[in-house]
N, C-alpha and C positions, 0 to 999 in steps of 0.2 A: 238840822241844827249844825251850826259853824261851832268847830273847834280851836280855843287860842291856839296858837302855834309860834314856836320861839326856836330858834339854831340853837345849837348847843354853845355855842361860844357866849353867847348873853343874857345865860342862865345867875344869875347872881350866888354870887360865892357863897353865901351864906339859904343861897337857896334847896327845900325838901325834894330830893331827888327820889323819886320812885320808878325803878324798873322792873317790869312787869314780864321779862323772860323767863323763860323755862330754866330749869336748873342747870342742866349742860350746857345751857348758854353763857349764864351766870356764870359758873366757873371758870369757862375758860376765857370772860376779859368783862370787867364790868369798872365804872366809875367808881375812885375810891369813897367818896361818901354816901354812894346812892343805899337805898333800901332795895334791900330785894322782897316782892310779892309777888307771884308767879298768877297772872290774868286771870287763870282757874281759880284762885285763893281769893279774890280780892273783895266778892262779895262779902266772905264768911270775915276777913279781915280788917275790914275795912274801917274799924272802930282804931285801930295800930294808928293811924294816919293822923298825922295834928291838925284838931280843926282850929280854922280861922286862919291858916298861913297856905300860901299859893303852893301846890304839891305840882312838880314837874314829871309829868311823865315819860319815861324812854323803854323804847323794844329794840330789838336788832333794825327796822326801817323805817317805822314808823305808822303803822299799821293797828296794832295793837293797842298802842299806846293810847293812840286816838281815839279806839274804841274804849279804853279805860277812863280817859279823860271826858269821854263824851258823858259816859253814866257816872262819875264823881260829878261832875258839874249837873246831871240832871236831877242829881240826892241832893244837891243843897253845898255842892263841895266847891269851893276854885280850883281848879287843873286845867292846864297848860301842856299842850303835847309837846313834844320835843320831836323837831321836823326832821326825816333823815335818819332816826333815832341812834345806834352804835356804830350803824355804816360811818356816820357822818360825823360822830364825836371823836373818832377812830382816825379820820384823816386830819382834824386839824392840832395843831399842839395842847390836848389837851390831856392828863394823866389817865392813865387806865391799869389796873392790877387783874392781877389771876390766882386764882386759888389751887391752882396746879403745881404749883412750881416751876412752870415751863411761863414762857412771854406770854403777855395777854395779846388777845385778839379777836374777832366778832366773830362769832360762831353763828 
């Protein structure tokens, strides 16, 4: 099964950002509107999620994400991987915060 896959740069602004990192990851640099559900979580969570609106997913490369997006879209979901995941969101001008206090970055 092929997974959509979109750059981060043409995710639509008013697009449901879900990333699906680990907490440590999380904290130290994530997109300021995304959701956080951590991959482990996402079965038992999965109801959180808005149905009927395209959910994007991002990890630190994109690995995960895919594999998130592969089993949304095999439930009945629309999801959209995010190719490159925080590596790649991280290089181009796009915002990123941290819950550290210290600069965000991809952990």
């Amino acid at each position: 099964m092929t997974v959509p896959e979109i750059e981060p740069r043409d995710i639509p602004a008013d697009g449901y950002l879900l990333d699906v990192r680990e907490q440590d990851e999380w904290l130290a640099g994530h997109a300021p509107k995304a959701v956080h559900i951590p991959l482990g979580q996402l079965q038992a969570r999965v109801e959180e999620l808005p149905a009927g609106q395209t959910v994007y997913v991002i990890c630190r490369s994109g690995g995960r994400s895919a594999q998130a997006a592969a089993w949304l879209n095999h439930i009945g979901r629309d999801a959209v991987n995010v190719g490159g995941g925080m590596q790649s969101w991280s290089l181009g001008p796009i915002a990123m915060i941290s819950e550290t206090g210290r600069p965000p970055f991809v952990a």
